[in-house]
Structure formats: structure tokens, C-alpha cells
FIKOLZA-1660 file (N, C-alpha, C; in steps of 0.1 Angstrom, whole numbers, plus 5000, padded with zeros to 4 digits):
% residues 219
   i   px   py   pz ch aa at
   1 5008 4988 5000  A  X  N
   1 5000 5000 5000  A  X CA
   1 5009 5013 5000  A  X  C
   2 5005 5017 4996  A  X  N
   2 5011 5035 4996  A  X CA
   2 5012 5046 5012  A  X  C
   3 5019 5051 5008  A  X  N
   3 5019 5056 5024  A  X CA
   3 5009 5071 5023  A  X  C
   4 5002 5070 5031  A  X  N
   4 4995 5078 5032  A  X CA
   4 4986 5088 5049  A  X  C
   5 4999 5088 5056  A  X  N
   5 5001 5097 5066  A  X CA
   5 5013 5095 5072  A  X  C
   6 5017 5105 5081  A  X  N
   6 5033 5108 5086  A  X CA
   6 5026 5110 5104  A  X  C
   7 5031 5097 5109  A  X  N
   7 5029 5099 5126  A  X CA
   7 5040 5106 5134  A  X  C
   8 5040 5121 5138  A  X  N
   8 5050 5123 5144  A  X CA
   8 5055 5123 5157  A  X  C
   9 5063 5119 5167  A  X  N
   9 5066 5121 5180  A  X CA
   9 5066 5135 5179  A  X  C
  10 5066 5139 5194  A  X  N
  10 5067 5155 5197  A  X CA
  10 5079 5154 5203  A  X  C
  11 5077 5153 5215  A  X  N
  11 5094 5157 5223  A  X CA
  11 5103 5152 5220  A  X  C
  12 5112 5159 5215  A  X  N
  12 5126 5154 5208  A  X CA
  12 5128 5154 5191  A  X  C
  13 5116 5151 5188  A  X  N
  13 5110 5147 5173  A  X CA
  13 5111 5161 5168  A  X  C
  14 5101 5164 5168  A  X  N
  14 5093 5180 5165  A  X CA
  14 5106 5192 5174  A  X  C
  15 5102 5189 5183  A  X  N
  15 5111 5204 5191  A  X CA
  15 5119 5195 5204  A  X  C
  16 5130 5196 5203  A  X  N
  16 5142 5193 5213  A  X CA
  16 5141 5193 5225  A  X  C
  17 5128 5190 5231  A  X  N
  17 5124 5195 5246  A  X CA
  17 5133 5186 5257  A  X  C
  18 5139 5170 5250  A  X  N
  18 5144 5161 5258  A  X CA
  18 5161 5169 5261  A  X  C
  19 5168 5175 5252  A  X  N
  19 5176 5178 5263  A  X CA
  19 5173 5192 5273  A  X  C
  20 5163 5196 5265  A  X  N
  20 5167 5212 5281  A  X CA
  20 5158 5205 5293  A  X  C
  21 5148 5195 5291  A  X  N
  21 5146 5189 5301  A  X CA
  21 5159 5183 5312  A  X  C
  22 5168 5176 5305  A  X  N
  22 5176 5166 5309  A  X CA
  22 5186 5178 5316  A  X  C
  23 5186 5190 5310  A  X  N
  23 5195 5201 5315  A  X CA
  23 5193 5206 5326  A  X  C
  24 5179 5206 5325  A  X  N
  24 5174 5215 5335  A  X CA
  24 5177 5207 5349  A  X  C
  25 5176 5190 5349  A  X  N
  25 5172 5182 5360  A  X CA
  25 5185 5182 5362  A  X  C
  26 5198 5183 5352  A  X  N
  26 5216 5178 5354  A  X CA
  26 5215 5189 5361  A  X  C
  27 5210 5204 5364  A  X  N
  27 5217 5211 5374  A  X CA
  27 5213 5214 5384  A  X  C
  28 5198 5209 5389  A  X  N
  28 5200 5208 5404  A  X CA
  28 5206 5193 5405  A  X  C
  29 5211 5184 5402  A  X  N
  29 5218 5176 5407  A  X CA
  29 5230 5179 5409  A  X  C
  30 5238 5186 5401  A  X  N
  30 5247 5193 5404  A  X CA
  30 5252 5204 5411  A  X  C
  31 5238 5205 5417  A  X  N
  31 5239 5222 5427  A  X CA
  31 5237 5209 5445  A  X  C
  32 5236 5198 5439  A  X  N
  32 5234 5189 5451  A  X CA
  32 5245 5178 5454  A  X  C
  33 5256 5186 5446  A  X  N
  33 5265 5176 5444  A  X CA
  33 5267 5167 5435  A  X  C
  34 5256 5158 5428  A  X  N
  34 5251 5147 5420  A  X CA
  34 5256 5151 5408  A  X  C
  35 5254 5137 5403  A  X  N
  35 5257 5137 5387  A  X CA
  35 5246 5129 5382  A  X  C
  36 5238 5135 5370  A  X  N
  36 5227 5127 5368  A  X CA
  36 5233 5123 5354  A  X  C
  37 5235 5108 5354  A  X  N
  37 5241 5101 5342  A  X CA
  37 5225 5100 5330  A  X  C
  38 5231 5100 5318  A  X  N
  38 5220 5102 5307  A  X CA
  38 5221 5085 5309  A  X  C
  39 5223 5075 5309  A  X  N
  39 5216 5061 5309  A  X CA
  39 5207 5060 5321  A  X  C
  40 5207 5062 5330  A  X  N
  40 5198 5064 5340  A  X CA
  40 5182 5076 5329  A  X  C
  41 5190 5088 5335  A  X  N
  41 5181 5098 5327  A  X CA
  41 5171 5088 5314  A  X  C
  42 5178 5081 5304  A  X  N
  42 5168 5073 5293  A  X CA
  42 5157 5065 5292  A  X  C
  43 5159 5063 5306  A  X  N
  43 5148 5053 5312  A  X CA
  43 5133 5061 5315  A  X  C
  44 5134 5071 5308  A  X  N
  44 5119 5081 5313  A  X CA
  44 5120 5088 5294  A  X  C
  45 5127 5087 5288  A  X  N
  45 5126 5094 5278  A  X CA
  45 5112 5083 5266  A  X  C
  46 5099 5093 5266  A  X  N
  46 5094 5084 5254  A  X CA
  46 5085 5079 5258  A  X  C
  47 5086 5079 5275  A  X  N
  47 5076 5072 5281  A  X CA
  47 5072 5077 5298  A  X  C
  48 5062 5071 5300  A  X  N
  48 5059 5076 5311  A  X CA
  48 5063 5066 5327  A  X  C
  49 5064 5074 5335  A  X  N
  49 5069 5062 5350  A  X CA
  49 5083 5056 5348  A  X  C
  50 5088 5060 5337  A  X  N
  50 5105 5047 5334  A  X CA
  50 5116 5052 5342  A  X  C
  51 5115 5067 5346  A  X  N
  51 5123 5074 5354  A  X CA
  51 5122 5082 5368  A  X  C
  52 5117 5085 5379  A  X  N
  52 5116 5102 5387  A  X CA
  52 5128 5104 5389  A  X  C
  53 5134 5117 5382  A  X  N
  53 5148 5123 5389  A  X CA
  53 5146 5128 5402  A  X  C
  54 5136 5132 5407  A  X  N
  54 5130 5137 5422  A  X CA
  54 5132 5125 5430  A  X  C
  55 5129 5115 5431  A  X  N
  55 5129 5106 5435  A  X CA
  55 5142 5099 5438  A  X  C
  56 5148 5099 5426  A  X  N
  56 5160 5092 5430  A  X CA
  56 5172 5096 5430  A  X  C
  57 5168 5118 5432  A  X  N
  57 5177 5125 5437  A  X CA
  57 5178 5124 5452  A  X  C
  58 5164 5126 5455  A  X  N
  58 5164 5123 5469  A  X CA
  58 5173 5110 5476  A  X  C
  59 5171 5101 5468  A  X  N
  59 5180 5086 5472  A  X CA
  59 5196 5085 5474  A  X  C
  60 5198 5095 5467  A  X  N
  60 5216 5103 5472  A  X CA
  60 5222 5112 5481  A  X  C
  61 5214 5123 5480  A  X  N
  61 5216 5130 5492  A  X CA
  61 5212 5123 5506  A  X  C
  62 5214 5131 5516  A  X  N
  62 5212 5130 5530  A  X CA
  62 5204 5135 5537  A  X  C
  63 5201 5147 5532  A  X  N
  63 5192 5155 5540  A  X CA
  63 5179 5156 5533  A  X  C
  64 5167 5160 5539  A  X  N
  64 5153 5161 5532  A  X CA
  64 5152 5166 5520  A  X  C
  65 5143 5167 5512  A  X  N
  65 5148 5180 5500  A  X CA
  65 5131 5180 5502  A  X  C
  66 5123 5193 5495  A  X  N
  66 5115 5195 5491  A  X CA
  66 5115 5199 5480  A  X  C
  67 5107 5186 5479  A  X  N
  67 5101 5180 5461  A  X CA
  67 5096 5191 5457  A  X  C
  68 5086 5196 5461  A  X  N
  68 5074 5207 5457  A  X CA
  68 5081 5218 5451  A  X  C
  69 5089 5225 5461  A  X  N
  69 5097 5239 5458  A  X CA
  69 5109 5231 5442  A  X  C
  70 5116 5221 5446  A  X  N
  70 5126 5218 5437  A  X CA
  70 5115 5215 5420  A  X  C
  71 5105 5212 5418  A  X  N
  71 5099 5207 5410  A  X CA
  71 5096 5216 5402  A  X  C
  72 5092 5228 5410  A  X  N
  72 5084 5240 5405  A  X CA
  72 5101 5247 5399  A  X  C
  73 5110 5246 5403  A  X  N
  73 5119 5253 5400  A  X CA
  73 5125 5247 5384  A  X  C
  74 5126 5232 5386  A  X  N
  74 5129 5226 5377  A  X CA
  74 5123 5227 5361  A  X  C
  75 5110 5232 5366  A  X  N
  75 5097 5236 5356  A  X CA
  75 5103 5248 5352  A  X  C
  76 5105 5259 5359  A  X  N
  76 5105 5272 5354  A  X CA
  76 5119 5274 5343  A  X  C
  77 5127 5264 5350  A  X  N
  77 5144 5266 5339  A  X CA
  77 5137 5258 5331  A  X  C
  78 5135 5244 5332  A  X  N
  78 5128 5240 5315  A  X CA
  78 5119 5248 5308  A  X  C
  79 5111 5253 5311  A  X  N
  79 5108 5265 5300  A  X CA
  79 5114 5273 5298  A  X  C
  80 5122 5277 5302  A  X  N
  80 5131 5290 5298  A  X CA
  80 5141 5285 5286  A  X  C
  81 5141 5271 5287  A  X  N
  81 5152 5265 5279  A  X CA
  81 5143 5263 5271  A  X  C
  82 5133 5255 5267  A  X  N
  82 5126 5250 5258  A  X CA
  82 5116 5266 5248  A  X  C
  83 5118 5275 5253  A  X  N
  83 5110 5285 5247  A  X CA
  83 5116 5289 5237  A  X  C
  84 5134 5287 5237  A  X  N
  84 5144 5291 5230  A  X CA
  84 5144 5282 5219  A  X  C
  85 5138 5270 5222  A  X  N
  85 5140 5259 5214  A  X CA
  85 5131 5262 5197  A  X  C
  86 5132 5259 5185  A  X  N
  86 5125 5262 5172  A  X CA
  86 5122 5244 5169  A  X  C
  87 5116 5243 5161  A  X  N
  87 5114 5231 5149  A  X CA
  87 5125 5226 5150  A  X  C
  88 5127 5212 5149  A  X  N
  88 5136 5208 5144  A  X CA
  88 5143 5205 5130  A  X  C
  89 5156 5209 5128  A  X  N
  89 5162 5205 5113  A  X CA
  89 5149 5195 5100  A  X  C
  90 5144 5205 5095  A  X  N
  90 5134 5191 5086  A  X CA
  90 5122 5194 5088  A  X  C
  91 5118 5195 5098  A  X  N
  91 5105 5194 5102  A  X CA
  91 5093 5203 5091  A  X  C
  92 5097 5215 5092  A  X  N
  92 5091 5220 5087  A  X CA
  92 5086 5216 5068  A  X  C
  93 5096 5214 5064  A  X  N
  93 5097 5210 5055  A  X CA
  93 5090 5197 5051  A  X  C
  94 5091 5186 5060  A  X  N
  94 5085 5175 5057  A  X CA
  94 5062 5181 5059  A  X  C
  95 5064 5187 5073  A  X  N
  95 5050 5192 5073  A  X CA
  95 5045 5203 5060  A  X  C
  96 5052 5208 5050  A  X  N
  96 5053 5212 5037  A  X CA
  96 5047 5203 5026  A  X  C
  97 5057 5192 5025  A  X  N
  97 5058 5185 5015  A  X CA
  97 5041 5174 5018  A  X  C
  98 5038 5172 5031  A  X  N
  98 5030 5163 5035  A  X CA
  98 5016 5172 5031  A  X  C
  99 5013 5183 5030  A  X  N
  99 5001 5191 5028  A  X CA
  99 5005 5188 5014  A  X  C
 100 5015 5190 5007  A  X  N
 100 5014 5196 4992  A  X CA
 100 5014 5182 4988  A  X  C
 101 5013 5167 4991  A  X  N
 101 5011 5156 4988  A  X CA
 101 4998 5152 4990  A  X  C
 102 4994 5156 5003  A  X  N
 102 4977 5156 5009  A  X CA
 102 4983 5139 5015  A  X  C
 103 4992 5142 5025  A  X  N
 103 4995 5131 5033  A  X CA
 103 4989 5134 5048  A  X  C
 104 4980 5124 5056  A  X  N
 104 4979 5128 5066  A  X CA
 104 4986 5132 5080  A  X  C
 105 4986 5144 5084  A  X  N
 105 4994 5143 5096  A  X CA
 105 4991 5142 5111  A  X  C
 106 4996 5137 5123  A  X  N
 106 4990 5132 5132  A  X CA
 106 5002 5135 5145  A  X  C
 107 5000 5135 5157  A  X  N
 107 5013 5139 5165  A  X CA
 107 5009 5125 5178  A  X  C
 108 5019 5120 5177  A  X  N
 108 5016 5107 5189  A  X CA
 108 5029 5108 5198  A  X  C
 109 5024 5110 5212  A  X  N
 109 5032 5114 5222  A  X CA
 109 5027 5108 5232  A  X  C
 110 5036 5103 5241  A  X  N
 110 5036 5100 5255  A  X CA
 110 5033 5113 5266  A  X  C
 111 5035 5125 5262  A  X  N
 111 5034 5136 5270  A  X CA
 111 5017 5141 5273  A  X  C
 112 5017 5154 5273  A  X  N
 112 5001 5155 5279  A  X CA
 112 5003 5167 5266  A  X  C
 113 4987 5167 5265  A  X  N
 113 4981 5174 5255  A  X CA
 113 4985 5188 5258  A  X  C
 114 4982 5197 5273  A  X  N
 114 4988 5208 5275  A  X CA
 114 5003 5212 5270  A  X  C
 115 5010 5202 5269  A  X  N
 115 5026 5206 5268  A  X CA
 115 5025 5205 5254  A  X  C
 116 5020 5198 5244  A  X  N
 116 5020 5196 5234  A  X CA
 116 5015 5212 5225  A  X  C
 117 5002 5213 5231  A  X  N
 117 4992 5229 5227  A  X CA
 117 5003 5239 5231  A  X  C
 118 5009 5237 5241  A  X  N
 118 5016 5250 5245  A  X CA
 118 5028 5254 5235  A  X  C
 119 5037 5241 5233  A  X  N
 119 5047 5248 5222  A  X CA
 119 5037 5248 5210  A  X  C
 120 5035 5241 5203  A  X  N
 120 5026 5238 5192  A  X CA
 120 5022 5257 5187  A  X  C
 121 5012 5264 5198  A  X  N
 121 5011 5277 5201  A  X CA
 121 5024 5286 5198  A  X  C
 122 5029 5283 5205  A  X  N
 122 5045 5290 5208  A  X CA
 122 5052 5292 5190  A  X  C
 123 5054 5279 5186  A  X  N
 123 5061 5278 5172  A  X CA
 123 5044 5281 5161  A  X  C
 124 5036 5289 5163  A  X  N
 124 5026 5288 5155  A  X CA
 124 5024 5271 5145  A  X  C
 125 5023 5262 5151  A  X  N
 125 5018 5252 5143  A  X CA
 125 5006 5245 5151  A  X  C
 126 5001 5252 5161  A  X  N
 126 4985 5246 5166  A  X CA
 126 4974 5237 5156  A  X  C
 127 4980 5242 5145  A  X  N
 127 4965 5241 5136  A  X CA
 127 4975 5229 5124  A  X  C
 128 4965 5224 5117  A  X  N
 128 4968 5215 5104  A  X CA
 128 4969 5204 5109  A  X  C
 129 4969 5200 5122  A  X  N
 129 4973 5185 5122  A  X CA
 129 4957 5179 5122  A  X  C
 130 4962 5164 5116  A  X  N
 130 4945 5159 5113  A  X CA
 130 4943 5153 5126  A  X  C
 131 4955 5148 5136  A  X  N
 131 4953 5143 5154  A  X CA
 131 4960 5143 5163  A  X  C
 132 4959 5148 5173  A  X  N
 132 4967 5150 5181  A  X CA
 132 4965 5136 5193  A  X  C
 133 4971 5128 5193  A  X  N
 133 4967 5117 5202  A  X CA
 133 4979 5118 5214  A  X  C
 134 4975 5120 5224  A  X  N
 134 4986 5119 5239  A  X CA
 134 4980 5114 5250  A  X  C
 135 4990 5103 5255  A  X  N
 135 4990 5095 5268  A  X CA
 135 4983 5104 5282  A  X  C
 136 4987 5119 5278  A  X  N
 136 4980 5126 5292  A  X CA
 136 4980 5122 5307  A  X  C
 137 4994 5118 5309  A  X  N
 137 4997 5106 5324  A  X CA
 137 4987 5097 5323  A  X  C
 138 4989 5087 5312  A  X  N
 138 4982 5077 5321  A  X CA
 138 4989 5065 5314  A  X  C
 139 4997 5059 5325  A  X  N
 139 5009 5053 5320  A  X CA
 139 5003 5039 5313  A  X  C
 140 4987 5038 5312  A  X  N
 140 4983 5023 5310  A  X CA
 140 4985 5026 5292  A  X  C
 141 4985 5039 5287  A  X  N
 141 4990 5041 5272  A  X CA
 141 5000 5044 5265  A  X  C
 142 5012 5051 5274  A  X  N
 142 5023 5056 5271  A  X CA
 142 5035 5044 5262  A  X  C
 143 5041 5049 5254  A  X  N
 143 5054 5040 5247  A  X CA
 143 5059 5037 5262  A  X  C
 144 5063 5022 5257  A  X  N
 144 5068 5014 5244  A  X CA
 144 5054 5010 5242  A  X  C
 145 5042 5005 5249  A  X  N
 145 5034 5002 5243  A  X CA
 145 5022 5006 5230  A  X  C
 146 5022 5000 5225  A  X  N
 146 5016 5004 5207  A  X CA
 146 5003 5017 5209  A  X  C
 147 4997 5012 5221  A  X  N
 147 4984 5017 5222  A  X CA
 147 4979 5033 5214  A  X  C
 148 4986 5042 5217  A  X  N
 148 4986 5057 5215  A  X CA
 148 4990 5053 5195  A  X  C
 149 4997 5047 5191  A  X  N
 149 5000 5044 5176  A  X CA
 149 4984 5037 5167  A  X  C
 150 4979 5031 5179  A  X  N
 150 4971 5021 5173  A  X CA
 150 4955 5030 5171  A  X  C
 151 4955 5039 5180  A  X  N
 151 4945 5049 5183  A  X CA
 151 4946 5059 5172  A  X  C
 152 4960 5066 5171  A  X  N
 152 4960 5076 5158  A  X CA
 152 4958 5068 5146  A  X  C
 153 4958 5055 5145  A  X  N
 153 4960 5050 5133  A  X CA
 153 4943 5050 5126  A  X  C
 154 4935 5040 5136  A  X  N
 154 4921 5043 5142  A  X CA
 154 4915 5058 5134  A  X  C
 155 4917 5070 5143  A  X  N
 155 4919 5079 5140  A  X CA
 155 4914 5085 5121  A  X  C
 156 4924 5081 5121  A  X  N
 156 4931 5085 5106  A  X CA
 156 4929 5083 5092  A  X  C
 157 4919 5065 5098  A  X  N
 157 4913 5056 5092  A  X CA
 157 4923 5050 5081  A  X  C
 158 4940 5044 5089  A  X  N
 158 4951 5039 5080  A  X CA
 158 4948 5029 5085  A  X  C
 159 4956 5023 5079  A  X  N
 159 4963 5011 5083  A  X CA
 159 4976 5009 5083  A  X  C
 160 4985 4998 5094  A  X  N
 160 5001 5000 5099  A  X CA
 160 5005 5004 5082  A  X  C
 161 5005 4999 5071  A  X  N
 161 5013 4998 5058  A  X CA
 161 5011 5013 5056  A  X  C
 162 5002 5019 5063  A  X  N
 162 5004 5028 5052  A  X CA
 162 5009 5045 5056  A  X  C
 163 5016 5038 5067  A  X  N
 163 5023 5053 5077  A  X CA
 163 5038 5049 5080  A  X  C
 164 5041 5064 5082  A  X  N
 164 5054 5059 5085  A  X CA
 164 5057 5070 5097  A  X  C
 165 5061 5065 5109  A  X  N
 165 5064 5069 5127  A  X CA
 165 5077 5075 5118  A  X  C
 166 5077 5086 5130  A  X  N
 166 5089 5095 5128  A  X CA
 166 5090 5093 5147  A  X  C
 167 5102 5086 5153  A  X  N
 167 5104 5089 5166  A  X CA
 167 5121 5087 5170  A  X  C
 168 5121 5095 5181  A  X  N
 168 5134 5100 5186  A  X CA
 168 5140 5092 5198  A  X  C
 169 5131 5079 5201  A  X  N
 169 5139 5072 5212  A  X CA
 169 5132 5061 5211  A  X  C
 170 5142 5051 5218  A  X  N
 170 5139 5036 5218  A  X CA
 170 5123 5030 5226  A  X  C
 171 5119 5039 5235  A  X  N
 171 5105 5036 5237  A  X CA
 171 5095 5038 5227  A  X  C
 172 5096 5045 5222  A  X  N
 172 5088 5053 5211  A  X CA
 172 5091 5046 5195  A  X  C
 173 5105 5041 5192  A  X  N
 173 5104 5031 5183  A  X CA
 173 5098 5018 5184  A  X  C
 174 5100 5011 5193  A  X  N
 174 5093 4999 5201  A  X CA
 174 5083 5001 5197  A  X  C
 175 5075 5013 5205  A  X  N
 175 5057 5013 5203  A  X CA
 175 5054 5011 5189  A  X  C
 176 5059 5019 5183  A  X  N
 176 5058 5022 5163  A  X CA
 176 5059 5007 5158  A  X  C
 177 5065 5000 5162  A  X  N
 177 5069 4989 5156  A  X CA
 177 5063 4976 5160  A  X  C
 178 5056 4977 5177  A  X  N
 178 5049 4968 5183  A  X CA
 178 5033 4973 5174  A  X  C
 179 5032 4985 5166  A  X  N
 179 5021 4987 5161  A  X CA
 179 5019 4984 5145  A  X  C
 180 5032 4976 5142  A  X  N
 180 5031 4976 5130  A  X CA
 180 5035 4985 5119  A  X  C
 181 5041 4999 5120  A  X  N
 181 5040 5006 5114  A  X CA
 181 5057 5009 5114  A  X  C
 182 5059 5011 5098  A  X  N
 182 5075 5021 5097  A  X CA
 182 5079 5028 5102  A  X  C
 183 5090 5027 5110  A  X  N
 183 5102 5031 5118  A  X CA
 183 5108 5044 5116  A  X  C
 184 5112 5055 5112  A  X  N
 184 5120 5064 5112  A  X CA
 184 5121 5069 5127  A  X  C
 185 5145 5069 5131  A  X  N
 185 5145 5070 5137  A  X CA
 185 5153 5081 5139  A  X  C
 186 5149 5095 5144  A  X  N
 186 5161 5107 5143  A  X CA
 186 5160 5112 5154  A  X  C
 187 5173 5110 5163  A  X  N
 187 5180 5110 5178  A  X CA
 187 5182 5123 5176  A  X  C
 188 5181 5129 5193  A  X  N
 188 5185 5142 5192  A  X CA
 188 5192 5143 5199  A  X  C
 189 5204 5150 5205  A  X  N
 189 5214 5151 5216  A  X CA
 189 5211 5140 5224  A  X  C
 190 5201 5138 5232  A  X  N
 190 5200 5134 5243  A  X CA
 190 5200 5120 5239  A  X  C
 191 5194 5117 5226  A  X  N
 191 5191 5102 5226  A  X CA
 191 5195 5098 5215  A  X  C
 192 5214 5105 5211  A  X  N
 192 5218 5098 5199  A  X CA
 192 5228 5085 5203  A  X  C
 193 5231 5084 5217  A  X  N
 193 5241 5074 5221  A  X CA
 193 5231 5063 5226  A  X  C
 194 5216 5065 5225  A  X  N
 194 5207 5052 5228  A  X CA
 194 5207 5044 5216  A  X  C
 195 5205 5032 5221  A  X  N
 195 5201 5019 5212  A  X CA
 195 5186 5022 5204  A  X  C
 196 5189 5028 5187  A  X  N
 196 5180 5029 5179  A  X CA
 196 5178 5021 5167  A  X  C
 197 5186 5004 5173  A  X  N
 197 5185 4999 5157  A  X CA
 197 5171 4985 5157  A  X  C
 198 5161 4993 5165  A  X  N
 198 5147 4989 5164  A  X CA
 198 5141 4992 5151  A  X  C
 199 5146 5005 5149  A  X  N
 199 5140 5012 5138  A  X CA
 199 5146 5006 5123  A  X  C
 200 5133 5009 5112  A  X  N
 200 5136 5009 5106  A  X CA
 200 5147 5014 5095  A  X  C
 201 5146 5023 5098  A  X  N
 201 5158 5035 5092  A  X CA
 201 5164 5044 5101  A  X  C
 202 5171 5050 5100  A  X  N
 202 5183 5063 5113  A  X CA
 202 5192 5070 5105  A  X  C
 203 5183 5086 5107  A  X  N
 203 5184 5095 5102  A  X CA
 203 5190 5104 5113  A  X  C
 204 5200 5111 5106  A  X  N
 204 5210 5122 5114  A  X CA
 204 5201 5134 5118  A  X  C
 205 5193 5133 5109  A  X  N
 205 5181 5149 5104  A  X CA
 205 5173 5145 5095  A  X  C
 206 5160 5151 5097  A  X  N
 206 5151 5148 5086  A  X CA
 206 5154 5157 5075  A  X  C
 207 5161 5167 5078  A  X  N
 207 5167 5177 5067  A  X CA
 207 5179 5166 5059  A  X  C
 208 5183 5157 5064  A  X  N
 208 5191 5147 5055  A  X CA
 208 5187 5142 5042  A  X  C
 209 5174 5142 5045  A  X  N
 209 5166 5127 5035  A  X CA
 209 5151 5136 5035  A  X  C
 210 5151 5143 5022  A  X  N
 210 5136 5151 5020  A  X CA
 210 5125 5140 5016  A  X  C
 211 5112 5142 5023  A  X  N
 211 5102 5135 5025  A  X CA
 211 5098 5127 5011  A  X  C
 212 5100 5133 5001  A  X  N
 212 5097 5122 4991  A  X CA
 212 5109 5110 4986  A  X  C
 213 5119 5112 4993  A  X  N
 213 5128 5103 4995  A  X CA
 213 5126 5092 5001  A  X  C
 214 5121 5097 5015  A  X  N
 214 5118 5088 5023  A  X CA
 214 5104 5079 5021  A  X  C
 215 5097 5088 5012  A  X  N
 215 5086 5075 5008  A  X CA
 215 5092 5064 5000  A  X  C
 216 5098 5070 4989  A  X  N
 216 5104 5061 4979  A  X CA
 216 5113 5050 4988  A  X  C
 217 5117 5049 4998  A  X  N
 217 5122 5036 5008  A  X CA
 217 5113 5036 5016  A  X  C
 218 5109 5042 5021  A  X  N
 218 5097 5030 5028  A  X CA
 218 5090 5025 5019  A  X  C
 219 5083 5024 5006  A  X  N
 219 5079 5015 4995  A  X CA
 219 5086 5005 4991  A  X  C
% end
């Protein structure tokens, strides 16, 4: 069958949110003494429950910490970092080529719908997507599991053949691929030293490989 929609991850995928997250959490660890190693950190990337840096900051230090004040802080430097953040390499272009083809587009994320609307707003791309489908904490749908893939697909009225996942970490390839559907895999800082050869293809950039390229291989 022909491909006829593009499922995209958000965080990491679309906008780079996984490292200023990962930034944000490496420096109160580091204001705590700690070192928050990125294989630890990957265990939460993609999916929901796989990590708490709160939690198992606490598990190092000595003294009490308050979660609440540290959390809200942690929040305020990740937006500040992530506001800075644009589209990533490609992106735009492939959401270009995908209108001017009349390919459907859809955003499948483990994250919550607010975070999603809020940059979406931010980078003016709120609008044109044909679904926005997100886990919204509730870890019984979050990658690696297919569920959130199987729902946009649903959705969309595709079938696995005839989409192709665009995702940026090994939970999020999993789910793509536990759902039946084509693999594209394009790591961003945070998640180019993880294990991506789930995927079907691994891309430096989607600016590497322009979208009608990439159909002509996934066909």
C-alpha cells in the first residue's frame, strides 16, 4: 500500500524538549552535588513512570529535599530553555511536502496534551494536524506500548502499511513497531548514544533525507 500519513513524536522529534529537560534536572543535581548520568536519565525518555529524577535524587543526598519547591523550579528553567528551542532540522519541510502531497498528519506522544498545545502555540503550528493523540499521564497508554499508535491510526482511518512513525527514542520506536508501522529514527542530543537499531531507518536529520525520498524507501 502507499503511504498515506506521517505519525509524528513530539518531544525530541518536532522540538528538542528532551535535552533542556535533561539540563534542566543535570543542574539541580549538580547544585546537590550529583551527577545525573544520561543512561539512567533514558529510562523516562518516550515514556511515562520509566524514570523520577526527584525521587531518586532524593535517594543520594542526606538531607530532606522539598520536592514541591525543587519541581516548580525545575519547571520554570525547563521553559526557559525550551522557549528558546524552534522546529527541528526538517521538520518544517517535511509538514510542507506532506500538505502539498495531501498526506495525513497526526502527533503521537507519551506527553500530555497541554505541553503539546503550548509549544505547538509557541512555534505557530497549533493548527493543520489531522490528530493529536497523547497519553495525558496515564501510563496504562504511554510508549513502548503500541496503544497511542494504534489509536491515531484508528483515528486516521490507515492502516500499519500505510504510515510511516517518525520517533526519537527507543520507547517510542518499540511502540511504532509493536504497532506495525514504519520506523523512522532521528535522535537528538539526548538520545543519539541510545540503542536505535529497532528502527527501521536512522536519520541524522530529517533535513538529511527530503520527505519524498523517504517514501520512495519505505515503499
Amino acid at each position: 500500500m502507499a503511504v498515506r500519513g506521517l505519525l509524528f513524536d513530539f518531544d525530541g522529534l518536532i522540538v528538542d524538549t528532551e535535552s533542556t529537560a535533561f539540563a534542566a534536572w543535570r543542574d539541580v543535581y549538580r547544585e546537590h552535588g550529583q551527577e545525573l548520568e544520561l543512561e539512567r536519565w533514558s529510562a523516562g525518555i518516550g515514556t511515562l513512570g520509566g524514570f523520577d529524577p526527584m525521587h531518586h535524587l532524593q535517594e543520594l543526598v542526606e538531607e530532606p529535599l522539598d520536592h514541591q519547591v525543587l519541581r516548580a523550579r525545575v519547571r520554570e528553567h525547563e521553559l526557559t530553555l525550551v522557549d528558546a528551542e524552534l522546529l527541528r532540522p526538517g521538520v518544517a519541510d517535511y509538514l510542507a511536502d506532506a500538505e502539498r502531497l495531501d498526506l495525513r498528519k497526526a502527533i503521537v506522544s507519551s506527553g500530555s496534551r497541554e505541553w503539546i498545545d503550548r509549544n505547538l502555540r509557541r512555534l505557530e503550528r497549533l493548527y493543520g494536524w489531522d490528530a493529536i493523540v497523547s497519553a495525558d499521564r496515564d501510563e496504562t497508554r504511554a510508549k513502548p506500548l503500541p496503544t497511542l499508535y494504534l489509536e491515531a491510526l484508528e483515528m486516521l482511518g490507515l492502516e500499519p502499511s500505510e504510515a510511516i512513525a517518525l520517533e526519537d527514542s527507543p520507547n517510542g520506536v518499540r511502540a511504532a513497531k509493536a504497532a506495525g508501522i514504519f520506523c523512522v529514527a532521528v535522535p537528538n542530543p539526548t538520545t543519539a548514544s541510545l540503542g536505535l537499531e529497532e528502527a527501521d531507518l536512522v536519520l541524522n536529520s530529517l533535513a538529511s533525507m527530503p520527505l519524498p525520498e523517504l517514501l520512495r524507501v519505505a515503499a
